[in-house]
Structures are given as C-alpha cells and as structure tokens.
C-alpha positions in Angstrom: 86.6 -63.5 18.5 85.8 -66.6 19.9 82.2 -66.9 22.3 82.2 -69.7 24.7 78.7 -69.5 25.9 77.2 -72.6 24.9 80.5 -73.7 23.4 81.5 -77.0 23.9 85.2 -76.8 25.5 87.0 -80.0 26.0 90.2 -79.8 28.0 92.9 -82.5 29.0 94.1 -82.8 32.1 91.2 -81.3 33.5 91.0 -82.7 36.5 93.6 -81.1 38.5 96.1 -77.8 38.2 95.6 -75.7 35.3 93.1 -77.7 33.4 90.9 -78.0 36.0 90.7 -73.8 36.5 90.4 -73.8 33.1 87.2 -75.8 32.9 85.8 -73.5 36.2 86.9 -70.7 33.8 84.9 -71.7 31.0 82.1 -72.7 33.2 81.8 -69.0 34.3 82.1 -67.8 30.3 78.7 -69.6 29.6 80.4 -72.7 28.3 79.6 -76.8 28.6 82.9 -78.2 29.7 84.1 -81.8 29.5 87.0 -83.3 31.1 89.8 -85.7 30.1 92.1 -87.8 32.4 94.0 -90.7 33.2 93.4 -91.0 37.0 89.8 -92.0 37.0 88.6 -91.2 40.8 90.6 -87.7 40.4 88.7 -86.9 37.7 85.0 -88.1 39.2 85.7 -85.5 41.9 86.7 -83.1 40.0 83.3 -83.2 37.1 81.6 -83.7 40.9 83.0 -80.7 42.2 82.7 -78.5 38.6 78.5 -79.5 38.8 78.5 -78.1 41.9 80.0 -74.8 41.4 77.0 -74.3 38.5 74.4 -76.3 40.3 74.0 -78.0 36.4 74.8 -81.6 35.4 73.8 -80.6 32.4 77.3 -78.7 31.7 79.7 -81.2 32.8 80.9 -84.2 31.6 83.6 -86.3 32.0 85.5 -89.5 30.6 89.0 -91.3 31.7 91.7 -91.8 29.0 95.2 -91.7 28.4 96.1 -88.7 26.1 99.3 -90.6 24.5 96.9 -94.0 23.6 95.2 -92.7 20.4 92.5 -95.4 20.5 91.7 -94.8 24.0 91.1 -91.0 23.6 89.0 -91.2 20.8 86.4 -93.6 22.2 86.2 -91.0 25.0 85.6 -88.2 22.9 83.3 -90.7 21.3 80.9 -90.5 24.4 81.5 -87.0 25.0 80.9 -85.7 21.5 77.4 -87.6 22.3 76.4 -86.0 25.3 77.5 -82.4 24.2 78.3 -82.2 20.0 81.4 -81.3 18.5 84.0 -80.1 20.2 84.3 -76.3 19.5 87.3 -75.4 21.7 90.0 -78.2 22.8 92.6 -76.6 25.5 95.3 -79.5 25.2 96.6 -79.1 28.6 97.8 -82.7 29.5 101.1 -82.8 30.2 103.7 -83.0 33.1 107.5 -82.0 33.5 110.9 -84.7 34.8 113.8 -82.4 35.6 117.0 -84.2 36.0 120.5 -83.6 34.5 120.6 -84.8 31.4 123.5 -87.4 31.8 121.7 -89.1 34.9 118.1 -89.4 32.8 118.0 -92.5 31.4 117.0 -92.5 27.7 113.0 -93.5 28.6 112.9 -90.7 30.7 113.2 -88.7 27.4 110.7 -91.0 25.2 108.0 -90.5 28.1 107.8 -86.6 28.2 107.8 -86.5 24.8 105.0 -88.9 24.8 103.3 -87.1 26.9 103.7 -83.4 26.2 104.1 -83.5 22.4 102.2 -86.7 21.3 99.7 -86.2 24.3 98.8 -82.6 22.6 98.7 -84.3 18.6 96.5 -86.9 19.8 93.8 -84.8 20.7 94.2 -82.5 17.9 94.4 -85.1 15.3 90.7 -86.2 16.7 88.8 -83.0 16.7 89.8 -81.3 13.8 88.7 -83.0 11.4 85.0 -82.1 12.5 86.1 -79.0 12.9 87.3 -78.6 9.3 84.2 -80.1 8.1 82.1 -77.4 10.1 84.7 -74.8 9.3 84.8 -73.4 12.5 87.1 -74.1 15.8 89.3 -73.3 18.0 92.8 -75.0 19.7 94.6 -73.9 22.4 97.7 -75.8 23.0 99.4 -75.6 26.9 103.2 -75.1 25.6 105.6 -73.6 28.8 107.7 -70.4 29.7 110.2 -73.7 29.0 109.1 -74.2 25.3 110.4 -70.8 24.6 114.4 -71.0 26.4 115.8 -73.6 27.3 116.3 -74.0 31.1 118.9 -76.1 32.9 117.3 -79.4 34.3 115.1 -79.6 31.8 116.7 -81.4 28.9 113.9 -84.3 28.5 110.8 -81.6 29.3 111.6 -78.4 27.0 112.5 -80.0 23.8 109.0 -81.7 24.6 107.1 -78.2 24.9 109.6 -76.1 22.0 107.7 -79.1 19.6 104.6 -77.9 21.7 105.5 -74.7 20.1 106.2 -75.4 16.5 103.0 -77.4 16.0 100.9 -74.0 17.1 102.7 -72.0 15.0 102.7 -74.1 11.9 99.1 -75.5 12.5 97.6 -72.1 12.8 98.8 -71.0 9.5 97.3 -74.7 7.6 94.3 -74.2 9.5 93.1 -70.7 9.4 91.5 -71.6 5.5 89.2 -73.7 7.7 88.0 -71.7 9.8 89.9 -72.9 13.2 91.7 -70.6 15.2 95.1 -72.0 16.6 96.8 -70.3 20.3 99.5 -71.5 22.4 99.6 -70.6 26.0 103.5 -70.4 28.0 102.7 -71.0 31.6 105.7 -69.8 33.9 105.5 -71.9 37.0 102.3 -72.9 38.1 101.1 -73.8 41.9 99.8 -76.9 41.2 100.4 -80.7 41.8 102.8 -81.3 38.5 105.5 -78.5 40.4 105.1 -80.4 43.8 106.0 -83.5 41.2 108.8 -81.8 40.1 110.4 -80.9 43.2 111.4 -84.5 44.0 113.9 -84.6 41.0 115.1 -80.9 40.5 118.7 -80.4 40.4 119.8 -77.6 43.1 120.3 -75.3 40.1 117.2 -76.1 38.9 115.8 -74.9 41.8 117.7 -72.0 42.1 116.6 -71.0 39.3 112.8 -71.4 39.6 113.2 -69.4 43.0 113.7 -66.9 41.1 110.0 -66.7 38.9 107.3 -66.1 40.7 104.5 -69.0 40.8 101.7 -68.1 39.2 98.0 -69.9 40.9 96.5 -72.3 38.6 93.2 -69.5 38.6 95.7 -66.7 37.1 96.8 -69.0 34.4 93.0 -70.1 33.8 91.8 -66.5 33.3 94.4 -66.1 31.1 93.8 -69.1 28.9 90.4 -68.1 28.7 90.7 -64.9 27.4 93.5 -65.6 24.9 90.3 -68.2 23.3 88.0 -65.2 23.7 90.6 -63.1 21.9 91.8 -65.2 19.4 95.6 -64.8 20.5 97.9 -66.9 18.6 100.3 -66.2 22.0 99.0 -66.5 25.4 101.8 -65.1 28.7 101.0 -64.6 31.8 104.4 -62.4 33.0 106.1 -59.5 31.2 109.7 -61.8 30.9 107.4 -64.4 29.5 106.1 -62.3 27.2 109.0 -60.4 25.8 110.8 -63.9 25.7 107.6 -65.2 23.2 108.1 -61.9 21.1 112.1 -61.7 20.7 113.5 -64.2 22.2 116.3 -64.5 19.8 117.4 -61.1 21.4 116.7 -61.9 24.8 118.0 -65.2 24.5 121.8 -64.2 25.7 121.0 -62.4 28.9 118.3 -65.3 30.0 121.0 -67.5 29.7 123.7 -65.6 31.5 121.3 -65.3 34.2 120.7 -69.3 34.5 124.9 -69.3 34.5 125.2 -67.7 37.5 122.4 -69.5 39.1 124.5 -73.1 37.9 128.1 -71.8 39.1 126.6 -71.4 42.1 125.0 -74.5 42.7 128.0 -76.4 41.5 130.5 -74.7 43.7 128.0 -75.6 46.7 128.3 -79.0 45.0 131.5 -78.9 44.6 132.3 -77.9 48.3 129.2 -80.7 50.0 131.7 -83.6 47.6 135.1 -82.3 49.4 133.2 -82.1 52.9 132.2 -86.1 52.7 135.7 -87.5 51.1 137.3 -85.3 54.5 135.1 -87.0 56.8 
C-alpha cells in the first residue's frame, strides 16, 4: 500500500481538469503536491488556488513545461525535486484528445496526439525513475482512457495514442516491480472538464452520439479514484462498471461494444446521408 502523507506527488497537467483534482486529492491525503504545465498563468492560479485550500505554501509547488520537450521537463523537475525531494508518486495525466474521421485528419494531427499522450506520459517517466530505482521505492500512475481499452469511432488519431498508454503500464509494471516501484493505469470514461469542451468543436455527429450515451464523470470523481487506486496499489484504476468489465475481458466484450457503436454510426450517417440530398435539392 502506498501512503501519501508527506509523499511527494508530481502530476502533469495539473492545472486544470483531472490533474488538477488530483493534486486537491492528494493535498487532502497528507501529500506535498507539485504541478506541471504548459500554459504558465493557468497553472499560477491553479498552485495559487491549491495554497489556499491548505492555507500552506509550504505543500505546493509549481513549474511550466511542455511534457513532449524532454529537456524542458527535466529542468522543471530539476527545481521541483529541490524544493520538495524525489518524486515518490508521478500521476502522468498530460494529455488531450482530436476526434475527427480518420480520412479528413491530416497526417500531423496523428503525430501530435501521439506526442502528446504517449511521449508526453514516457517523458516524465523516463525522468523519475531512475531515482526511484535507485531508492527502490515509487510509484507511477499513468492517465490511459475508457478509449485505450476499445476503440471508439472518431477517435483514430487519440486511441491508438492511449492503447500505447496502456501497453507501457502493463509492461513497465512487471520490469519495475524488482525495484520497488509500483506501476497503475487509470481509464477515465468522459470527464467534465476543459479537454471534452475541446473536443466538442471537432467530434463527428456519431462521435457524439455515441458519447451521449456514457455518462460524464466530474473531474473530483475521477480524482478520488486515482487517489485511491495509488493508495491501493491497483495496477487498473475504472471509474464505471462497463469500464471496468471492458479493462478485465475486453476481448469478450469487445463484439457487443462495437455493435453498439454501429448503430450509433448508421444512424448518424443516414442523418448524413439525408442533410447531403436536402442541399443538392435546394
């Protein structure tokens, strides 16, 4: 089991969404939280904010960087590391999602989410462990998605992204359990938070259809959850029973997910279909 009082937690993408409950999570668990992120006045007020819910400076720190520029996040976590010590638990949350069908994306749409989600986790992880492994104690919690476990339609740049998400959990937490570090992997379903706004602007109509269809979780439900799958040492964190059964066979659930997302695309196409033959008639 893994105690966060007086752990030091680091967590990208902190200053908004998921990452951001996270680190008011972790706060509440006893922990000293810093923050990683690219937009530099989002991320002031959120370390501001995050000081004032403890009434501690002491507890919060924060630095700018770009998780896919290797240099750049290192000489944060440089500065970090000497305000608060090692990093004992790093929630790689960074990350972001362009729907869009797949024959309108062009190709750089492809190369950015998987700079982003997959490279934008590996960074980070390639800078704390090895401390970690020298100390021989740890703990990583990568931010996958319910979309790195099926693939959903409209996402053909961002799953792929978050299934690598996947396989670098599952194959790091076997390499790295000699050394001590514990390895988890949390599958958000949608999340209420600035990233699904985002995401709105480009969704195809079945896309949308689709996603009507979950139920959007609040970025404080995820947090809680992330939380206690560190405190529990889960290698799989859910947060909804389909998520959760997908994670544990989805090879058997796997054809009746995708029947469902069928209907939801013959659907949208036939309203597509019917909006094309309406404008050539007028």
């Amino acid at each position: 089991m893994t105690s966060l009082a007086g752990a030091h937690v680091l967590i990208t993408g902190g200053s908004a969404g998921i990452g951001y409950a996270t680190a008011a999570r972790a706060l509440e668990r006893g922990a000293r939280v810093s923050l990683v992120a690219r937009d530099t006045e989002r991320l002031i007020a959120a370390a501001d904010e995050l000081e004032g819910s403890v009434s501690d400076r002491t507890r919060v720190a924060a630095e700018p960087a770009d998780v896919t520029n290797p240099d750049m996040f290192e000489s944060a976590l440089a500065l970090l590391v000497a305000q608060f010590g090692p990093v004992d638990v790093l929630v790689a949350n960074a990350g972001g999602a362009r729907p869009g069908h797949f024959e309108e994306l062009p190709v750089s749409v492809f190369r950015e989410q998987m700079e982003l989600n997959y490279f934008g986790t590996l960074h980070p992880i390639r800078a704390v462990v090895p401390s970690m492994i020298e100390r021989g104690q740890g703990h990583l919690m990568l931010v996958s998605s319910g979309a790195g476990i099926v693939g959903v339609y409209g996402y053909s740049a961002y799953s792929p992204a978050k299934f690598a998400v996947r396989g670098l959990a599952e194959t790091l937490r076997s390499e790295l359990k000699p050394h001590g570090i514990v390895v988890g992997c949390a599958y958000p379903p949608d999340t209420d938070t600035p990233g699904l706004v985002r995401e709105g602007e480009t969704k195809p109509a079945a896309t949308a259809s689709i996603s009507a269809s979950i139920k959007v979780r609040s970025p404080v439900a995820v947090a809680q959850g992330i939380v206690a799958g560190i405190e529990r040492d889960r290698l799989v964190v859910t947060f909804d029973g389909t998520t959760a059964a997908l994670a544990r066979i989805g090879g058997l659930l796997g054809p009746a997910v995708r029947s469902t997302m069928d209907r939801h695309v013959r659907r949208s196409e036939r309203g597509r279909a019917n909006r094309k033959k309406s404008q050539a008639q007028e």
